[in-house]
DRENPA-3360 file (N, C-alpha, C; in nm, 2 decimals, always signed):
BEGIN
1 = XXXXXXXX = +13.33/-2.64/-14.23/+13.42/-2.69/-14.13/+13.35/-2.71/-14.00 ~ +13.37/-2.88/-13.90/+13.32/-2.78/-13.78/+13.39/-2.75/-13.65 ~ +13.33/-2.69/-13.59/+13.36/-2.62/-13.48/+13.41/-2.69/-13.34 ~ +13.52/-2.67/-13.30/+13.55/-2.77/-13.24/+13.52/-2.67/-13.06 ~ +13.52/-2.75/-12.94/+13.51/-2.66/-12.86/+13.61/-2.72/-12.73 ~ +13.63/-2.64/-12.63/+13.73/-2.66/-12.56/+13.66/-2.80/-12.51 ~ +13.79/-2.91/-12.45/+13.78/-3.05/-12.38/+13.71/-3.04/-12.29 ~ +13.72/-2.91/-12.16/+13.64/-2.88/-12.07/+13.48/-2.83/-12.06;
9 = XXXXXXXX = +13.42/-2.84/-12.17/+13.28/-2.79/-12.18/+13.18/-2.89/-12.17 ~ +13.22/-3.02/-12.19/+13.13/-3.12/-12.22/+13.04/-3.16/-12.12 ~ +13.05/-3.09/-11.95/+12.97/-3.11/-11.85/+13.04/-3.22/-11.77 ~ +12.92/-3.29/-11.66/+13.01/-3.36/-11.61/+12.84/-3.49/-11.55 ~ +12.89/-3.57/-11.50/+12.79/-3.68/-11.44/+12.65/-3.70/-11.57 ~ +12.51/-3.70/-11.53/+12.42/-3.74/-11.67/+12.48/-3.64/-11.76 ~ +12.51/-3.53/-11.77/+12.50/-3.41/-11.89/+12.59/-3.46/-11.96 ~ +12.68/-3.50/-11.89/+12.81/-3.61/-12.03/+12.75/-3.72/-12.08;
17 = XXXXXXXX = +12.71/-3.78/-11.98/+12.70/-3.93/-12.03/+12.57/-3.92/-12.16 ~ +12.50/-3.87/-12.14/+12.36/-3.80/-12.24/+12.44/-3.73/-12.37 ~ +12.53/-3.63/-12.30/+12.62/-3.59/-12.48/+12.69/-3.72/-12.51 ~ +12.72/-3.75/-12.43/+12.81/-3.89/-12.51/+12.76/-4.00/-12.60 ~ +12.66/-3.98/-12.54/+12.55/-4.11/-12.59/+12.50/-4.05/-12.76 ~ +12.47/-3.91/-12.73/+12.42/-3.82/-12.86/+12.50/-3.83/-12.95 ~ +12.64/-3.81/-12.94/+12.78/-3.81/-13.01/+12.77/-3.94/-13.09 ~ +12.78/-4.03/-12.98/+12.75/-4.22/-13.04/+12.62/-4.24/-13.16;
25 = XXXXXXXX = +12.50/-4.15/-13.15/+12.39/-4.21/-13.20/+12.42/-4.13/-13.32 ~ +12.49/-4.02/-13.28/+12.50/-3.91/-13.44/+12.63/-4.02/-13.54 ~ +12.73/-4.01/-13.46/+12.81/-4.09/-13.53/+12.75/-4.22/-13.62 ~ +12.69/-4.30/-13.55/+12.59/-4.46/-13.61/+12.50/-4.37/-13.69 ~ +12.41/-4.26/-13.65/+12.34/-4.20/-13.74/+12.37/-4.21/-13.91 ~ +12.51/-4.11/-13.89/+12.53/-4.06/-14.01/+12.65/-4.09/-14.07 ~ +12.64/-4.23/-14.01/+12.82/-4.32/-14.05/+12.92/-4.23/-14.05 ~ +12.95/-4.14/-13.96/+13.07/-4.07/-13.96/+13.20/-4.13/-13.91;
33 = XXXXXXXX = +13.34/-4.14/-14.00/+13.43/-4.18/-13.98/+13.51/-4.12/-13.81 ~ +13.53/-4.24/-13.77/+13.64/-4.20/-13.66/+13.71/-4.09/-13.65 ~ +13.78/-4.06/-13.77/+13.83/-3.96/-13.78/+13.78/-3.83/-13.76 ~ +13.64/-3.83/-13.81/+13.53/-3.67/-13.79/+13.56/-3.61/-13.64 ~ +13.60/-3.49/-13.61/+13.55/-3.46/-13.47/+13.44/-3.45/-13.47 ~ +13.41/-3.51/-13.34/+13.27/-3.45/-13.29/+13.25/-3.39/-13.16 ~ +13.24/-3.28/-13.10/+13.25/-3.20/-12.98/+13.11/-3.16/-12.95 ~ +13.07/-3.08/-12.83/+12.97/-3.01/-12.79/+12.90/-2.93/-12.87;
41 = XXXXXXXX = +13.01/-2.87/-12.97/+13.00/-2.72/-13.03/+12.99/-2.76/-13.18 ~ +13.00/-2.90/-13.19/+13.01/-2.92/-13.36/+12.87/-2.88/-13.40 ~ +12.87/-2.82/-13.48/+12.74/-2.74/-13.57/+12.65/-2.86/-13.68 ~ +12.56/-2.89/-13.68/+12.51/-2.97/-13.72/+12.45/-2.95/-13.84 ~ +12.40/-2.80/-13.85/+12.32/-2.82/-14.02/+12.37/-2.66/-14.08 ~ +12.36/-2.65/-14.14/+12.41/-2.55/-14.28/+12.57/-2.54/-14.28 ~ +12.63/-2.48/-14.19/+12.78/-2.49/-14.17/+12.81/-2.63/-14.08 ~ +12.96/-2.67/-14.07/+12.96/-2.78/-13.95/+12.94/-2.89/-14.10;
49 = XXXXXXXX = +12.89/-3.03/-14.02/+12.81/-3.10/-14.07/+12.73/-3.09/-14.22 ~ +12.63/-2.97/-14.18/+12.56/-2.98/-14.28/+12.48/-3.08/-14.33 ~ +12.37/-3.12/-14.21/+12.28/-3.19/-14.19/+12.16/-3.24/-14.29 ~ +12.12/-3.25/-14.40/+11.98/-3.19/-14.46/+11.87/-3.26/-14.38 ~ +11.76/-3.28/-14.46/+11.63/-3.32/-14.40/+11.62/-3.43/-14.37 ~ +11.70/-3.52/-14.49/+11.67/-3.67/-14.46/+11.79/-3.73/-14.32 ~ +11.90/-3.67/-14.33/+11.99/-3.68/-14.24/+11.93/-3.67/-14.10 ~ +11.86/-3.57/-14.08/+11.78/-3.50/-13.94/+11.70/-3.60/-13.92;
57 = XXXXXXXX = +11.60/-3.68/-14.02/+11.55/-3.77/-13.98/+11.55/-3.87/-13.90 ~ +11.70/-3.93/-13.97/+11.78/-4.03/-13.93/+11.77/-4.02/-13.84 ~ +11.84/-3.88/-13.76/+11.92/-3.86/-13.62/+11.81/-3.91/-13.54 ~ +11.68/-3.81/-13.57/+11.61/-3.80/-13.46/+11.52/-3.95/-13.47 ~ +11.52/-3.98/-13.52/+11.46/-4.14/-13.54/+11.58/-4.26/-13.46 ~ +11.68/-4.23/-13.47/+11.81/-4.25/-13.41/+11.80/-4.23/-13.23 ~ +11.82/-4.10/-13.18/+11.76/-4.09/-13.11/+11.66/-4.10/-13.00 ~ +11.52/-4.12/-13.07/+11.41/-4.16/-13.00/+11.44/-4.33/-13.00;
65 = XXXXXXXX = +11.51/-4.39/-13.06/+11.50/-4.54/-13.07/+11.59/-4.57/-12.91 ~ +11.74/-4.48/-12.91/+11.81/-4.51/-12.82/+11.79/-4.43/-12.68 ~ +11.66/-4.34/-12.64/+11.64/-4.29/-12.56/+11.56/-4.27/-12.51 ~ +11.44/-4.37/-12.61/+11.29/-4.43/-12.55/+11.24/-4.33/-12.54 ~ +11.21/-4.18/-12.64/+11.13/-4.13/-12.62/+11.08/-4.09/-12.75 ~ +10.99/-4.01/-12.76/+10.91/-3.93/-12.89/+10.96/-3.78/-12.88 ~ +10.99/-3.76/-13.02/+11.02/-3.57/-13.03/+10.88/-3.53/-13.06 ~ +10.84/-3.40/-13.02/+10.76/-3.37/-13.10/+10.79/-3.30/-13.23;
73 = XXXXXXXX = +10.69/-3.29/-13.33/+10.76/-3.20/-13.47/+10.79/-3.08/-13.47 ~ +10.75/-2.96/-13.33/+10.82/-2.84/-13.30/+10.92/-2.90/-13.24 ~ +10.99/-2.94/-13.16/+11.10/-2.96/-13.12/+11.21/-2.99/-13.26 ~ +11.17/-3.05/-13.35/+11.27/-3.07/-13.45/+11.25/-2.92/-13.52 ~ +11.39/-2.84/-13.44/+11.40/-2.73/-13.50/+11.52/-2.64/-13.51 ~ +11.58/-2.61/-13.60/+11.70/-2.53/-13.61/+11.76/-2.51/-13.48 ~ +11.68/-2.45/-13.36/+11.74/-2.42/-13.25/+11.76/-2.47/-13.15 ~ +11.70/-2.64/-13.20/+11.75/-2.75/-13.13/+11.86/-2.83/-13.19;
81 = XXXXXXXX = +11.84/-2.83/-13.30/+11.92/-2.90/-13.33/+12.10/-2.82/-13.44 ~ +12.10/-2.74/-13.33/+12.21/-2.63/-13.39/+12.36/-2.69/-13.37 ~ +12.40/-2.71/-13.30/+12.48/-2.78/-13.23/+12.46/-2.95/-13.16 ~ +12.56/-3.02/-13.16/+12.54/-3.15/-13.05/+12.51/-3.11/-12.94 ~ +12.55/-3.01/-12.90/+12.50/-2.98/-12.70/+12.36/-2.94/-12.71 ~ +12.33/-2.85/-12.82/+12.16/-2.81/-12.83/+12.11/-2.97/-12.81 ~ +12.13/-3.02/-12.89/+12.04/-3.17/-12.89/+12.07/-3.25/-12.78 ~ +12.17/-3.25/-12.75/+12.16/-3.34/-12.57/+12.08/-3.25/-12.53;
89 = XXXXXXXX = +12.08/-3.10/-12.44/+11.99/-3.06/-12.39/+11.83/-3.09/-12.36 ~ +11.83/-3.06/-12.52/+11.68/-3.15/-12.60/+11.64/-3.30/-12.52 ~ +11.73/-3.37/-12.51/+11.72/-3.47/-12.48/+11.75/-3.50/-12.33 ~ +11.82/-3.42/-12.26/+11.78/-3.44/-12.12/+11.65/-3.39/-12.07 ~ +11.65/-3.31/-12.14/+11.46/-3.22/-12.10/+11.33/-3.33/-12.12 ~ +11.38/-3.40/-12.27/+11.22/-3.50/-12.31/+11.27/-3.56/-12.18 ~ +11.39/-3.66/-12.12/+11.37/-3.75/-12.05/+11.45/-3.74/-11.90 ~ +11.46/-3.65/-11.85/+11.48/-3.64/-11.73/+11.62/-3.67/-11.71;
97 = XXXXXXX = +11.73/-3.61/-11.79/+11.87/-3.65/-11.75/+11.92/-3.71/-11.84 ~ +11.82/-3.79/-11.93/+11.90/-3.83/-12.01/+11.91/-3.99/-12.03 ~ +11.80/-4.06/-11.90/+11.77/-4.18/-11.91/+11.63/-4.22/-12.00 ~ +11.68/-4.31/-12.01/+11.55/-4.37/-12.09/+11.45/-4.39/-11.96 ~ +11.31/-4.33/-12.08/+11.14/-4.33/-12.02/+11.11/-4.50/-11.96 ~ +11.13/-4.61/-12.07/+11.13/-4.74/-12.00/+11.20/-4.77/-11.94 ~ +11.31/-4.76/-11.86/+11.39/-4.83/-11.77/+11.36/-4.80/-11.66;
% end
């Protein structure tokens, strides 16, 4: 099942717009129906979701396409990618907020 988290956690100015965007790419990612919640707190691999390898791929191939940047292969790691908020995080760090490197 996953984890839903209160409305109020999602941040506010780039830190939303960056999860939001994550949410968008996971959703296209992993063709998840409208219906799926997807929150800050949804759990992405063993419980939750339940991500595997080839899925993680996607994402992060997903990802680096819509945020102009490169992961490296330690960053793809359980403790980033534990949660949707873990991976925005991830993703404001590679790119400064959360904008793309080329723009």
């Amino acid at each position: 099942m996953v984890r839903e988290a209160d409305a109020g956690s999602a941040g506010q100015g780039e830190g939303a717009a960056t999860l939001d965007a994550v949410i968008r790419v996971l959703r296209a990612s992993q063709r998840l129906p409208e219906a799926e919640r997807v929150s800050p707190e949804t759990v992405l691999l063993e419980r939750g979701l339940a991500l595997d390898s080839v899925s993680v791929l996607q994402f992060v191939l997903a990802l680096e396409e819509e945020f102009g940047c490169a992961l490296d292969p330690d960053e793809i790691s359980p403790r980033n990618f534990e949660t949707v908020a873990a991976v925005a995080a991830l993703i404001r760090a590679r790119t400064s907020g959360g904008r793309r490197s080329d723009a």
